[in-house]
MIVEX-934729 format. One record per atom (N, C-alpha, C, O): x, y, z. Coordinates in steps of 0.02 Angstrom, whole numbers, plus 50000, padded with zeros to 5 digits. Layout:
BEGIN
XYZ
...
END
This chain:
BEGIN
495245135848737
495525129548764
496265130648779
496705132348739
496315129348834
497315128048869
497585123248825
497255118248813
498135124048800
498535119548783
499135119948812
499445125248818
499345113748832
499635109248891
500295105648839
500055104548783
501035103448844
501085098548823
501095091248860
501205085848832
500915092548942
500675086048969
500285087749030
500545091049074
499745085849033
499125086049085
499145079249125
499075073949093
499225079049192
499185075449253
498685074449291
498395078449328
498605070049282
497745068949311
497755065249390
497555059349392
497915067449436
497975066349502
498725068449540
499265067249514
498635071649604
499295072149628
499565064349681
499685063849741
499575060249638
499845054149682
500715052749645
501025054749596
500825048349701
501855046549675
501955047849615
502395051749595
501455044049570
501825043949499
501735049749482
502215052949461
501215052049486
500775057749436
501505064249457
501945065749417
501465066349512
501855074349545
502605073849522
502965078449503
502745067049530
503435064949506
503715064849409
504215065549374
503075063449404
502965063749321
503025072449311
503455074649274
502695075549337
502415080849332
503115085849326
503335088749276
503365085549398
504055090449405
504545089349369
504855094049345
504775080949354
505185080749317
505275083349224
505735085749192
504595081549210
504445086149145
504365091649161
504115093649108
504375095249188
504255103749179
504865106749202
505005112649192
505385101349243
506065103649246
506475103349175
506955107149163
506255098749132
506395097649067
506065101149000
506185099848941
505645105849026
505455111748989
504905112448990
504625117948984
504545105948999
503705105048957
503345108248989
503475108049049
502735112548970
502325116348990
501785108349024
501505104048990
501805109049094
501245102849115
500805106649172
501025110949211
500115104049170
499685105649208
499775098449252
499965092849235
499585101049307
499265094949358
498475095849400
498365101149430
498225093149400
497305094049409
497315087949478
497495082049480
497075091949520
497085087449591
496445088849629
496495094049660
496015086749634
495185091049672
495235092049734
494975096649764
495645086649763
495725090349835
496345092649864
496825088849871
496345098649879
497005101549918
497315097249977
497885096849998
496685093949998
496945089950067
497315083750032
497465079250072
497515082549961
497695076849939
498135077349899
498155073049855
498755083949900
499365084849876
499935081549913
500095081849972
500245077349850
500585072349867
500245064849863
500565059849846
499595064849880
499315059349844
498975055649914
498775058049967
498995049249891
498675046449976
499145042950014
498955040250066
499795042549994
500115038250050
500335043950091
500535042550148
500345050850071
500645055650132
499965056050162
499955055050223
499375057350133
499025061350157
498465056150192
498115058050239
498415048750161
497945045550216
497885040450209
497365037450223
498435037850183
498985031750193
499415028750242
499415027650302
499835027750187
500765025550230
500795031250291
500685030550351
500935035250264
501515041150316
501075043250379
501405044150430
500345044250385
499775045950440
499895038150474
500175037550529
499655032050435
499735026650489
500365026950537
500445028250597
500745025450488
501335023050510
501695028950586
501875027750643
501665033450553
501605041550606
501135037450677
501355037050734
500545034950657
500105034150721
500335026650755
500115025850812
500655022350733
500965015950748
501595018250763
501855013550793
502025023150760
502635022750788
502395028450863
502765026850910
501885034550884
501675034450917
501475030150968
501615029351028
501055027350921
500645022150997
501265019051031
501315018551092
501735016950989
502245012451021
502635014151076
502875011251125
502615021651044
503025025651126
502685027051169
502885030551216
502065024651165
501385025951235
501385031951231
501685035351272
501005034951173
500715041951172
500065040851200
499895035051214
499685045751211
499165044851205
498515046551125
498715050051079
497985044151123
497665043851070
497675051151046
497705051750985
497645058851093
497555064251058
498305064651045
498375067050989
498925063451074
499535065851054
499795062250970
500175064850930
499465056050964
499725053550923
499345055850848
499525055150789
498705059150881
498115062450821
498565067250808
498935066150760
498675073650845
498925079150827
499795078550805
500045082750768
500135073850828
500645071650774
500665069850720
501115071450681
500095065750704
500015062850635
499725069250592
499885070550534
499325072450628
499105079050581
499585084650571
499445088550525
500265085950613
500845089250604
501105087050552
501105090350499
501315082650555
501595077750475
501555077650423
501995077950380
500585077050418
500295076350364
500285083150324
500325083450262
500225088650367
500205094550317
500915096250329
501045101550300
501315094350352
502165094650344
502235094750259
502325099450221
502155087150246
502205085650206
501655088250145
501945090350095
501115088350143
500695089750098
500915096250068
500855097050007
501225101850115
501185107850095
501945107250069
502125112050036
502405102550077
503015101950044
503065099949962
503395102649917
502525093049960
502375091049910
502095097749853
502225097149793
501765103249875
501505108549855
502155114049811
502165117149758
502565113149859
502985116949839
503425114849798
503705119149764
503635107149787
504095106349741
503855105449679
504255106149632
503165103649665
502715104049604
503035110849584
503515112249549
502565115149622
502405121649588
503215125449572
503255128949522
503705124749608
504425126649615
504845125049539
505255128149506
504495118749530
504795114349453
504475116449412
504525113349359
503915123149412
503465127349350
503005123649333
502945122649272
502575120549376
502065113749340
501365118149367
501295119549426
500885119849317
500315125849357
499865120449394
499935114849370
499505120749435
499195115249482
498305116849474
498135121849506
497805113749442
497375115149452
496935113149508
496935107049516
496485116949558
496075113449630
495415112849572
495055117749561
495325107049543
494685105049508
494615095549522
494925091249554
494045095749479
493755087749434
493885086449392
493395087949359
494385083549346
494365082349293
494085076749264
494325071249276
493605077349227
493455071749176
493675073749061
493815078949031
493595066749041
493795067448999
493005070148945
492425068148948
493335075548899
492655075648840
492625070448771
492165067048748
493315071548752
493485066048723
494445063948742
494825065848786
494505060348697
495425058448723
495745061448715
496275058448705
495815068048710
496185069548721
496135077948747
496575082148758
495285078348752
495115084348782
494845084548872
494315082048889
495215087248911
494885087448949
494415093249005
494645098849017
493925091449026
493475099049053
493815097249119
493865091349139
494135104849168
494145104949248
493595107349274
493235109549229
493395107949322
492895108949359
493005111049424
493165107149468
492895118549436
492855121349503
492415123549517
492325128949487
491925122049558
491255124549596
491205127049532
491415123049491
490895134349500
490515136349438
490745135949374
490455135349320
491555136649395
491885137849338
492245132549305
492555128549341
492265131949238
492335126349196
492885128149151
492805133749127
493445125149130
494035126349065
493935120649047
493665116049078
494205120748982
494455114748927
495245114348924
495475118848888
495655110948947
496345108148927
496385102448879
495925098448870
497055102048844
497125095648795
497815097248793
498025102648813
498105093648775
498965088448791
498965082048730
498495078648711
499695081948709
499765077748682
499805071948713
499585066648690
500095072848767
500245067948828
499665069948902
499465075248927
499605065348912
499255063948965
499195058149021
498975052848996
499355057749096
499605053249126
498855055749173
498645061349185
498525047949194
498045048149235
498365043849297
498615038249291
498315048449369
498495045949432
498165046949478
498355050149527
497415043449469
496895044549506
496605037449556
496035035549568
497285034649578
497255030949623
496545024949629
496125022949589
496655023949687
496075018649708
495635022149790
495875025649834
495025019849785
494725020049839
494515014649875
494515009249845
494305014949943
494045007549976
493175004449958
492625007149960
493354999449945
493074995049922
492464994249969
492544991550024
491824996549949
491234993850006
490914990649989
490494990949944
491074986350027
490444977750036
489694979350042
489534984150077
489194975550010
488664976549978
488494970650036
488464964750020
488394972850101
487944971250169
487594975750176
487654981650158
487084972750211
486334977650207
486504981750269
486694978450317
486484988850277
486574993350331
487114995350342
487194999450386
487764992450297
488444996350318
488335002750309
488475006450356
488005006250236
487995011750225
487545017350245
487455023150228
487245012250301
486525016550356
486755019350410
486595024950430
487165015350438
487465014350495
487985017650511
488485016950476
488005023250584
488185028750615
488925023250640
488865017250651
489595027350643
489965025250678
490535019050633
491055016650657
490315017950579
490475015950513
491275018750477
491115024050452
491845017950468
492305020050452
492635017750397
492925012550413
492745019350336
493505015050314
494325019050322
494475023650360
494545017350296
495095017050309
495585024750313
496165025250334
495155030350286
495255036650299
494795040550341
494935046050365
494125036850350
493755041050414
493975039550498
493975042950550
494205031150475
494485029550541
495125032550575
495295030950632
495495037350532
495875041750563
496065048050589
496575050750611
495165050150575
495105055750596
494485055850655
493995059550654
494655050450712
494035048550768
494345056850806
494885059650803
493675058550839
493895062850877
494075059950966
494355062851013
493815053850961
494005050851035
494025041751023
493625038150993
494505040551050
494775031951062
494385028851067
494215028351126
493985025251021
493395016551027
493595012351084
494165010051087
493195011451124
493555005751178
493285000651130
493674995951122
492925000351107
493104992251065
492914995050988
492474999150975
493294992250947
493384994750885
493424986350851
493814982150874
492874984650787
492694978750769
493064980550678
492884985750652
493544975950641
493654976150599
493484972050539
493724966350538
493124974050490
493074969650442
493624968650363
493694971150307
493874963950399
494404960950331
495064960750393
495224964250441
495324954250359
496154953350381
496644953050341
497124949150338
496474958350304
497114960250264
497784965950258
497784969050311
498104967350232
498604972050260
498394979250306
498674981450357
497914981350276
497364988950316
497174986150377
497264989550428
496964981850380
496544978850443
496864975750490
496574973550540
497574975150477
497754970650529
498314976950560
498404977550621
498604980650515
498924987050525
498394992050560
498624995650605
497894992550547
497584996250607
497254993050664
497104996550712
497134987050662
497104983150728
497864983050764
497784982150824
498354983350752
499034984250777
499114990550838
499294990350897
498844997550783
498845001450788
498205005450855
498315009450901
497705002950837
497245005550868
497334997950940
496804997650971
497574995350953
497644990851042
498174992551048
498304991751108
498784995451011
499274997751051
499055008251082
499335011551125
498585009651046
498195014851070
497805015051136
497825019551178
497405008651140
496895006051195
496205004251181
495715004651218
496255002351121
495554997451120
495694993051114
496244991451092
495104987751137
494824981051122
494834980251030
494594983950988
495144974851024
495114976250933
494814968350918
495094963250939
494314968350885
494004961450860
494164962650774
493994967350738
494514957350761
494404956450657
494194949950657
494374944850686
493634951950604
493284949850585
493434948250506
493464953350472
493534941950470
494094939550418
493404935750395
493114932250436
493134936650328
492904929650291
493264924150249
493064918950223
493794926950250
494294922350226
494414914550281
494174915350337
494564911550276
494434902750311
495314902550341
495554898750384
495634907650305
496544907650315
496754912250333
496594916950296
497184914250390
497584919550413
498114919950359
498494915250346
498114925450329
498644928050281
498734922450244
499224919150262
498334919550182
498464915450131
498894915050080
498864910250041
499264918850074
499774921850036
500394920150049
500814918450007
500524920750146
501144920950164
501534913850195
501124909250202
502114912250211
502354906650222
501734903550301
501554906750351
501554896250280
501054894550332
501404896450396
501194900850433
502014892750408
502284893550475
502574900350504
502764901050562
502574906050445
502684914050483
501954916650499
501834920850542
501434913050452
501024916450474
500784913850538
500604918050580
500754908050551
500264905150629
500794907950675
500604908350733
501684910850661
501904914050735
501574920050715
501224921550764
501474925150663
501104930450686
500464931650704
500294936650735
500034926550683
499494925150710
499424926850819
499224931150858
499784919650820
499934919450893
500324925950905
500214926350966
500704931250891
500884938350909
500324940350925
500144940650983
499944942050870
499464944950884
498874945450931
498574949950961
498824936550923
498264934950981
498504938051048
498114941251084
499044937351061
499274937451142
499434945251139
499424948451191
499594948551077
499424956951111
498724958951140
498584963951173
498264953051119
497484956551156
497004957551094
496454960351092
497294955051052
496814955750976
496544947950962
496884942950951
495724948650965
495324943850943
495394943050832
495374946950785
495454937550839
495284935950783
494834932250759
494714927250793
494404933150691
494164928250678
493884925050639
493384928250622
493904918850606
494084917850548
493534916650503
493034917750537
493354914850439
492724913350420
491984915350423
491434912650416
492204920550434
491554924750472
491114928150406
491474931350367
490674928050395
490284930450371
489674934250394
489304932750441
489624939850350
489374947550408
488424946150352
488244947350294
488124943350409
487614947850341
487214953850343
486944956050292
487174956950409
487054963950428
487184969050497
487144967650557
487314973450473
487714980250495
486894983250524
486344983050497
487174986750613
486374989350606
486904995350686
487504995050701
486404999350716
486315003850750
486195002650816
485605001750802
486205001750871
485834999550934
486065005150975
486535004251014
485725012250969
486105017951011
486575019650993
486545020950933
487405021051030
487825023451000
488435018850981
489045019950974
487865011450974
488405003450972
488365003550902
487915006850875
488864999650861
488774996650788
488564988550814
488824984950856
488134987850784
487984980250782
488234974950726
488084976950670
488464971050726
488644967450668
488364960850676
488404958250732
488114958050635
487754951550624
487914947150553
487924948550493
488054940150600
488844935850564
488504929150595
488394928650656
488384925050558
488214917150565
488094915950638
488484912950676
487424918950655
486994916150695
487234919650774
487074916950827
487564925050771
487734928650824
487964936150812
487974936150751
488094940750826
488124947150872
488784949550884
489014947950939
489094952650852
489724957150885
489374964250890
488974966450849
489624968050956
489414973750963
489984979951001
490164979751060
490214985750944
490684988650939
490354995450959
489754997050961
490994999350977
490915005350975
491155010550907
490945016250897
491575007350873
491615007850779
491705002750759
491674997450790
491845003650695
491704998850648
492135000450580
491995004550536
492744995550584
493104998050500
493084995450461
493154989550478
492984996050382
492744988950329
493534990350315
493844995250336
493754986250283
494514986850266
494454979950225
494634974550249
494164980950158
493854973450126
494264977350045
493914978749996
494704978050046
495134980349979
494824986749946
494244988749942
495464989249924
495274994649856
494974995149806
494844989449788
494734999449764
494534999649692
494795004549648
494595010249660
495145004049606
495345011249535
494765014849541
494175013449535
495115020749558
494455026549537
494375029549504
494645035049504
494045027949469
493985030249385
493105032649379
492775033749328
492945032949433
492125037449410
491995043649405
491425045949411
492625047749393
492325053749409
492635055749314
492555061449292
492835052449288
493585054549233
493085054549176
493245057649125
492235050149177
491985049549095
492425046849048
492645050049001
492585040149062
493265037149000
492675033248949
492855029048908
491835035548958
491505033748912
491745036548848
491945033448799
491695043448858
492005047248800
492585047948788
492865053348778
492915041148785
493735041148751
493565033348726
493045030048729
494035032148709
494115026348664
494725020148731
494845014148724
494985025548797
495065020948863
494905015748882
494485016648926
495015008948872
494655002148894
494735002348959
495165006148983
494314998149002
494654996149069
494484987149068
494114983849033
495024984949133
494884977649114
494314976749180
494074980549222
494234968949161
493514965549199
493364967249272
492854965349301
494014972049309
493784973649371
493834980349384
493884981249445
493864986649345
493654991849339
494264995749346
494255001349373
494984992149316
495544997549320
495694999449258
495714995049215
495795004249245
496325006149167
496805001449126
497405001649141
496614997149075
496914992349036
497384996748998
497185001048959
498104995549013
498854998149001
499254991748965
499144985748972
499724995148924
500224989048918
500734987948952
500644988949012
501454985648932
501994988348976
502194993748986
502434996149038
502094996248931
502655004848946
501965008048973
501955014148965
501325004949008
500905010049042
500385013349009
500015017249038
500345011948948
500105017248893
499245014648892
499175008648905
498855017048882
498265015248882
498005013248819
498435013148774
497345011348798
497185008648729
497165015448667
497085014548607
497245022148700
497465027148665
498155029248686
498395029348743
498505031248612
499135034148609
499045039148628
498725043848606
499575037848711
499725045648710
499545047248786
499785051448823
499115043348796
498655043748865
499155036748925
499075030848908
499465037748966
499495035049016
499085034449085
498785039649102
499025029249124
499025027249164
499355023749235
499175017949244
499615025449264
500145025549333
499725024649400
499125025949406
500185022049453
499905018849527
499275015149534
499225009949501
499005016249555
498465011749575
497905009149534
497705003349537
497675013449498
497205016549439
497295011249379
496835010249340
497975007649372
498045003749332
497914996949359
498274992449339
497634996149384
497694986849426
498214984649445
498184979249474
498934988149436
499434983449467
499434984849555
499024986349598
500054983449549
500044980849644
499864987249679
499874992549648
499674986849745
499534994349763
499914996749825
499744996749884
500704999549786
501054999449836
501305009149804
501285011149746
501485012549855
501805017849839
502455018849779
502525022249728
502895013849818
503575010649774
503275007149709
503505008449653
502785003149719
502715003649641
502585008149572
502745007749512
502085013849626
501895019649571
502665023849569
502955025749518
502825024549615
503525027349586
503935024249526
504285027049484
503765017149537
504205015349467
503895014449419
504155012549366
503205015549428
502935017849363
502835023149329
502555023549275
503135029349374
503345034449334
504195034549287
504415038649247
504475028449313
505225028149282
504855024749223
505085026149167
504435021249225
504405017349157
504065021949104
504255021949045
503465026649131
503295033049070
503915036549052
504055039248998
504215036149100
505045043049093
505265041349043
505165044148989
505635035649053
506085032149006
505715031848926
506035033548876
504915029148921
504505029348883
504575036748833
504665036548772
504545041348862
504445047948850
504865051648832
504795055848788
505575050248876
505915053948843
506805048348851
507365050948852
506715043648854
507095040048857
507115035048777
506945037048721
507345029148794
507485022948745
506705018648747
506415016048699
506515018848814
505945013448813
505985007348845
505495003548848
506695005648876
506974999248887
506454997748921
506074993448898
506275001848999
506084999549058
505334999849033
505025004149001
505054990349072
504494991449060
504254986749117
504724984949151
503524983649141
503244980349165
503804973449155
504164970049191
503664973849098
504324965749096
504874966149126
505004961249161
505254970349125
505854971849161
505844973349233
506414973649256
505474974149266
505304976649334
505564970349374
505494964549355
505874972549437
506314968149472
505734965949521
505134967149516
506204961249589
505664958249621
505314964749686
505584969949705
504584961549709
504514965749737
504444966249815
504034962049833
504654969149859
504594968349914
503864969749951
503464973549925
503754966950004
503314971850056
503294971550115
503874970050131
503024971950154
503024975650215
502274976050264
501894980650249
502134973250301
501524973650331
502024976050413
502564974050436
501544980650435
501754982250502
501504982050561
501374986250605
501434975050553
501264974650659
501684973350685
502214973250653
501704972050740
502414969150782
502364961250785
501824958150787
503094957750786
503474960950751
503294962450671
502914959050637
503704968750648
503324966750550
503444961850518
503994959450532
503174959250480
502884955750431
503244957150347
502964960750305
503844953850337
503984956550248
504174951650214
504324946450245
504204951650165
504274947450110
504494950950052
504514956950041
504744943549997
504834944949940
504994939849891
505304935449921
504914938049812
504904933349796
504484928049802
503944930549818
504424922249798
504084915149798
504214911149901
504614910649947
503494909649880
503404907049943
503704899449932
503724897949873
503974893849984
504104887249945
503614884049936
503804878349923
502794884549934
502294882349871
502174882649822
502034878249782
502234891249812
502394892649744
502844892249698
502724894049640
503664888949726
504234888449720
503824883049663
503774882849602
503564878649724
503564871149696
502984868449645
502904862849621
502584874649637
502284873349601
502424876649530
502054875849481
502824879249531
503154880049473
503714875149444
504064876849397
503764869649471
504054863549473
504894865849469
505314863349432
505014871749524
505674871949532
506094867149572
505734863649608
506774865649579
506904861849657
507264868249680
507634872649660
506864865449750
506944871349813
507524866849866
507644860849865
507734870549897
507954871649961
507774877050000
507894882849984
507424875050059
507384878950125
507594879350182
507754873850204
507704886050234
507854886650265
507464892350343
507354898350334
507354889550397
506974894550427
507154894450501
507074890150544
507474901450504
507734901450584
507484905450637
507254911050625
507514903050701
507134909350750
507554913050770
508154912550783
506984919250774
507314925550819
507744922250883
508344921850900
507274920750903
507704917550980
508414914850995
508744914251047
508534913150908
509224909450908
509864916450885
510464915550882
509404924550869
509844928250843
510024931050892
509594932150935
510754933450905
511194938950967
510714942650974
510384942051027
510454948750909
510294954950913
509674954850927
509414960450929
509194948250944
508504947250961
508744948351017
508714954351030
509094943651078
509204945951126
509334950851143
508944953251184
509954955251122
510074963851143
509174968251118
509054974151130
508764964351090
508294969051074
507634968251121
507074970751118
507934963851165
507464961151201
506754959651167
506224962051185
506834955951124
506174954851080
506204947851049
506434949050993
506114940951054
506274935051030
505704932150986
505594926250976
505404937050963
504724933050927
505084934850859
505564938650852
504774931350813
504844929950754
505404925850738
505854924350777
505354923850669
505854919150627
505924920850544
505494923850512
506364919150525
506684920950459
506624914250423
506694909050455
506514914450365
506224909850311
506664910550233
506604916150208
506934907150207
507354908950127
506994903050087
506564898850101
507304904550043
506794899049979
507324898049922
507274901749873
507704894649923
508364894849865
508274889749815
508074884349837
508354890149755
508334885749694
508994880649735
509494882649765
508764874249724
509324867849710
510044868549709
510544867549744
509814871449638
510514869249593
510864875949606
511344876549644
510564881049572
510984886249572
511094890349616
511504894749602
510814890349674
510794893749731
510564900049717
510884904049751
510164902849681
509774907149674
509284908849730
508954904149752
509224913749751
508764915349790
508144915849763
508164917549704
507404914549794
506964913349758
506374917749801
506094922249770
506254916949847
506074920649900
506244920949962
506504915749984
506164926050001
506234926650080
505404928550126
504864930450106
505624927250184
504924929150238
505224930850286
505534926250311
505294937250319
505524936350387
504954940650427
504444943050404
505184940750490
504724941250530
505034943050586
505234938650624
505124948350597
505514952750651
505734961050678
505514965250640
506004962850719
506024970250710
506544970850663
507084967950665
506264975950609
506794978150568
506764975450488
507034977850438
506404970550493
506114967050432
505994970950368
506104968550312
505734978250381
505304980750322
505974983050311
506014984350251
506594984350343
507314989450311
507624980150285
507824980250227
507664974650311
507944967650300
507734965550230
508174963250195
507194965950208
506954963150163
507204968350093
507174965750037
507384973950097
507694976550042
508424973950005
508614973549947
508784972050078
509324967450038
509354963450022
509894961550000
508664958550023
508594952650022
508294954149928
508484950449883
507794960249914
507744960749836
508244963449817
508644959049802
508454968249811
509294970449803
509494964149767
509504963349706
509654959249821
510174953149786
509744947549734
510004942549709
509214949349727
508834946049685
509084948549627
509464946249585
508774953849633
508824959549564
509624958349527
509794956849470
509954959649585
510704957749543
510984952149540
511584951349527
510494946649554
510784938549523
511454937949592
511924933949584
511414941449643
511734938149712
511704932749746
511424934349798
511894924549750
511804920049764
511694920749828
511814926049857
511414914649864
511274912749932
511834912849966
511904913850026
512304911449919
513024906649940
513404914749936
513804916249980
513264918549892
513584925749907
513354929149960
513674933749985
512724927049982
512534932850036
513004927450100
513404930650134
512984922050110
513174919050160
513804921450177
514014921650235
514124923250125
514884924250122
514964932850159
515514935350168
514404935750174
514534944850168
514614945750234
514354942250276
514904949750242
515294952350317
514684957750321
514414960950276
514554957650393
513744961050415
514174964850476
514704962750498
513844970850498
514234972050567
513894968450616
513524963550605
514014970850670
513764964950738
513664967750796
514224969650815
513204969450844
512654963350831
512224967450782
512184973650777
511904962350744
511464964150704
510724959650687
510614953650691
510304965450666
509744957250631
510084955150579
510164949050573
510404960550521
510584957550457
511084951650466
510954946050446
511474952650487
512234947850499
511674940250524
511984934950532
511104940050531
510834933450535
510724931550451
510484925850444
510814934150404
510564931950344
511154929150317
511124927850257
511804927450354
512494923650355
512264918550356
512664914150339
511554916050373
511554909050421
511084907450382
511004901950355
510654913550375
509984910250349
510034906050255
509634901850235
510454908150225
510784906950163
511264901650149
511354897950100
511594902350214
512074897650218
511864886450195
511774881850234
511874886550143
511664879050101
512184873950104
512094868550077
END
């Protein structure tokens, strides 16, 4: 049996980052990753960095193979970078399966050959996978994609049918009509983006519609079928008929391959790794990081959930889930879509007093120099103290806007302080003079 003083159980944000930084700090650590095509984890490899790569393409009117073979330049750009700073920081990398024998033993698995490792420490970063809906024939049915097959088409869908309107689905409906298909989503949800401020969402709604993207709402699918080289979909008493087909109906922790029968590992009621704050699982000693744990499923978050094992590990302990500042995000269609903080429903249903404020692009300089006037900016400020509470904006530049907008959360920056800050000009930011201004 290998002995390890910390074994890494996936190469995703937290896990590689966990990984190098302890073995720059002496510790003998293994990292166990099964697929080579998945160093660095999934936001380089068939995530964030491949979409986003294929959405800033389309935008410059590539075409569908230029923007394929860019996104695949990238991807092993990066993958094979991620490779090297592991292994560079002395961390040995296993290409296996790992599951657990008991907690603190674990078997790898390569095609014949089998080892035993064990670690005092152990961090599991075995992410999430997409979620498949239990309709009769999705899983029969030729031409069928989620959210990592759909990026490896070898030729452009003239009509491409999406199921779910949620961040995946509406980011690759963005993506794939600024490419050149026909894009239908298909939403069982009754609400365009339920989450987000009503009035940002019905202008991105209307963005969207008028780029050429069908939406539609309430839909319920009850079977997936074949008709030649069409996907058929069948949804309350009618017929959509695609040339693919993407489910994009949420993630799941993937935790089936690990055997956490044989540990004393709980998971909670929807199949992620039950952690406390500092991350730690229902055994000492054993962590859990990014996705795998049920929290949010954002890249930036698993990164800071490797600061909170760090600190845990070889720090004081301060930083934990409780301490974690506010969080931003980012959806990317045009214009993007970000946020952060409390919407003013949720403001108010926490029986805060609010003040709001919500201004249009149309009214900003730098909308004009950008020749782009869609969207509007949204703040959410406590009453009394002028606390910022949340923001929504909705514009180019949004996903870099909305960081200063948590920034000043995090550091207790008033509304009335941001109003006061000298911005250069023209700018989008120098509109958040106005938008604050109480």
């Amino acid at each position: 049996m290998l002995q390890y003083d910390v074994i890494v159980i996936g190469f995703g944000k937290a896990g590689k980052t966990l990984a190098a930084k302890l073995a720059t700090a002496g510790k003998q650590v293994a990292l166990i990753e099964k697929s080579k095509a998945m160093y660095g984890g999934t936001c380089i490899n068939i995530a964030c960095i491949p979409t986003k790569t294929l959405i800033v393409a389309a935008e410059k009117g590539w075409t569908f193979d230029q923007a394929m073979s860019e996104k695949g330049a990238v991807t092993s750009r990066l993958n094979a970078k991620n490779y090297a700073n592991v292994t560079n920081s002395g961390v040995t990398v296993f290409d296996a399966t790992a599951h657990f024998l008991s907690n603190k033993v674990i078997e790898v698995v390569a095609g014949d050959e089998r080892q035993e490792l064990t670690a005092d420490t152990i961090i599991i970063n075995t992410g999430a996978r997409p979620r498949v809906p239990a309709i009769p024939g999705l899983a029969d049915s030729q031409f069928v994609y989620d959210s990592t097959g759909i990026q490896s088409l070898s030729s452009l869908p003239e009509r491409l049918g999406i199921l779910g309107g949620g961040n995946i689905g509406l980011e690759f409906a963005h993506l794939y009509q600024k490419l050149g298909s026909q894009v239908t989503v298909l939403d069982s949800g009754s609400t365009f983006l339920p989450r987000v401020e009503p009035s940002i969402a019905k202008l991105a709604k209307e963005y969207i519609e008028e780029d050429g993207i069908v939406i539609e709402q309430g839909v319920q699918v009850s079977e997936i079928r074949n008709d030649g080289h069409q996907v058929v979909v069948k949804a309350d008493q009618q017929e959509y008929r695609f040339d693919a087909l993407l489910y994009a109906t949420g993630r799941v922790p993937n935790i089936q391959d690990l055997t956490l029968e044989n540990t004393d590992i709980q998971t909670t009621e929807r199949g992620a790794i039950r952690v406390d704050q500092h991350l730690q699982t229902t055994v000492p000693g054993i962590f859990a990081v990014g996705d795998v744990n049920g929290g949010p499923q954002f890249t930036y978050i698993s990164l800071d959930d490797s600061r909170i094992v760090l600190d845990y590990l070889t720090g004081q302990g301060l930083y934990s889930l409780e301490s974690r500042g506010a969080l931003p995000t980012a959806l990317f269609i045009s214009p993007t879509l970000a946020s952060v903080g409390l919407t003013e429903q949720e403001a108010k249903e926490q029986g805060l007093p609010v003040l709001t404020k919500e201004l249009l692009v149309a009214a900003m300089p730098r909308g004009h120099v950008n020749g782009d006037l869609r969207g509007a900016f949204k703040a959410v400020v406590h009453a009394e103290t002028k606390e910022i509470l949340g923001a929504t904006l909705l514009s180019q530049d949004a996903a870099e806007l909305i960081n200063i907008i948590s920034l000043s959360m995090d550091y207790h920056i008033t509304a009335t302080d941001l109003s006061k800050q000298i911005f250069t000009h023209p700018t989008m930011a120098e509109n958040l003079n106005d938008l604050f201004a109480f």
